[in-house]
C-alpha positions in Angstrom: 365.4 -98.5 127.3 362.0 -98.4 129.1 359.7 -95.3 128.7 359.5 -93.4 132.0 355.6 -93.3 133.2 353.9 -90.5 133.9 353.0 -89.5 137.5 349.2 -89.8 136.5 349.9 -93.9 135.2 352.1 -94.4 138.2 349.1 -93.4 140.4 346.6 -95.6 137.8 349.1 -98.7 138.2 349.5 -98.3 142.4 346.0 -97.9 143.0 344.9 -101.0 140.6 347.6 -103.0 142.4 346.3 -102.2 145.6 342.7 -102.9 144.6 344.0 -106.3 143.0 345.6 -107.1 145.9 342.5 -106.2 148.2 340.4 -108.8 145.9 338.1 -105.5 144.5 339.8 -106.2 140.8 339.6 -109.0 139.2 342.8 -110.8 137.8 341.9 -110.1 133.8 341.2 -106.8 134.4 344.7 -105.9 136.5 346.8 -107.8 133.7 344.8 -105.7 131.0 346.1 -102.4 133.1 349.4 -103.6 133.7 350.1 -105.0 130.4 348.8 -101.6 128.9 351.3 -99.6 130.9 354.3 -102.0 131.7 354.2 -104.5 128.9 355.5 -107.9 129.8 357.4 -106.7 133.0 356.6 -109.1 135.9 354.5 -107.7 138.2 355.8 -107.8 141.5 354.5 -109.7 144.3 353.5 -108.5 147.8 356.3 -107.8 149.9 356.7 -110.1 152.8 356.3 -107.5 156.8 357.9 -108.5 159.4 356.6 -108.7 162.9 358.6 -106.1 163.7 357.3 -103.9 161.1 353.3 -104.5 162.0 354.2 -103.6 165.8 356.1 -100.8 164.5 353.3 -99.6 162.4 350.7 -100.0 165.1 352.7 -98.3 167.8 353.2 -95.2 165.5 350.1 -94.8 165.2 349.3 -95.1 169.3 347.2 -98.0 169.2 346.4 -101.3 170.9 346.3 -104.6 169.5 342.6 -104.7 169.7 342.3 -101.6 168.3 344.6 -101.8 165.1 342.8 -105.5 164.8 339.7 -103.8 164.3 340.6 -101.3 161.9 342.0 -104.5 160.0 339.2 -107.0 160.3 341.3 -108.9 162.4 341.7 -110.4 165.9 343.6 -109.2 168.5 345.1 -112.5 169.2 345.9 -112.9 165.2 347.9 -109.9 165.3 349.8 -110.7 168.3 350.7 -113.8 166.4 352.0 -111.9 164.0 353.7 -109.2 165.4 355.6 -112.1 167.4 356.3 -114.0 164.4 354.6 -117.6 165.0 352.2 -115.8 161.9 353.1 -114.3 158.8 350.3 -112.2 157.1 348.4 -113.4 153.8 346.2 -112.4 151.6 343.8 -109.4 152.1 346.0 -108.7 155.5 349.1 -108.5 153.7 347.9 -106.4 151.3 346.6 -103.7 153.8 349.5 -103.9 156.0 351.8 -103.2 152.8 349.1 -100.1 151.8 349.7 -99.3 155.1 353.6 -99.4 155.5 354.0 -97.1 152.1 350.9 -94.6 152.8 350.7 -94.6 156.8 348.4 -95.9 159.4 345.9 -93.1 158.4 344.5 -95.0 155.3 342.7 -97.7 157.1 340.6 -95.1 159.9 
C-alpha cells in the first residue's frame, strides 16, 4: 500500500515536474524531490497532444496562430505544422502545451 500525499507535496511534486520539464531544474535535483516523495515509482513521461488538442486549446482561448505562437516562443508556421499533424511537439513546447492542457491557456499570458 502506498502512502497517500499530501495536497501541499502534490503541489511540490507538479510544480518541480513542470520546472524539470521546462529545463529550469536540473535532472539531480528533480530525482532528489521525486525520490523523497515517490520513492522508486517511475516518473511519468510527457504526455504526447495531439493536433487536435493544440487547435483546440488555442481556439478556446480566441487566438490566432501567430498569436498563441508568440505566447509560446514559437512560429506561426511551426504551430500550424502541428496542429495539422506533419509535427508533433518536443521538448520545452511539449511541456508548456501539457502545462497548458491541465491548467488552461491563462498560464502562459
Amino acid at each position: 500500500m502506498t502512502k497517500k500525499l499530501s495536497p501541499m507535496t502534490e503541489a511540490i511534486l507538479e510544480t518541480a515536474g513542470d520546472m524539470h520539464r521546462l529545463g529550469i531544474m536540473s535532472d539531480e535535483d528533480y530525482k532528489t524531490i521525486t525520490l523523497r516523495h515517490l520513492g522508486e515509482q517511475a516518473v511519468p513521461a510527457e504526455a504526447a497532444i495531439s493536433g487536435e488538442e493544440i487547435r483546440s486549446l488555442r481556439e478556446s482561448a480566441h487566438m490566432s496562430q501567430a498569436v498563441f505562437a508568440r505566447h509560446l516562443n514559437l512560429t506561426a508556421g511551426y504551430v500550424s505544422q502541428i496542429e495539422r499533424g506533419t509535427k508533433q511537439p518536443k521538448g520545452p513546447a511539449l511541456a508548456l502545451l501539457n502545462v497548458m492542457k491541465r491548467k488552461g491557456v491563462d498560464v502562459i499570458l
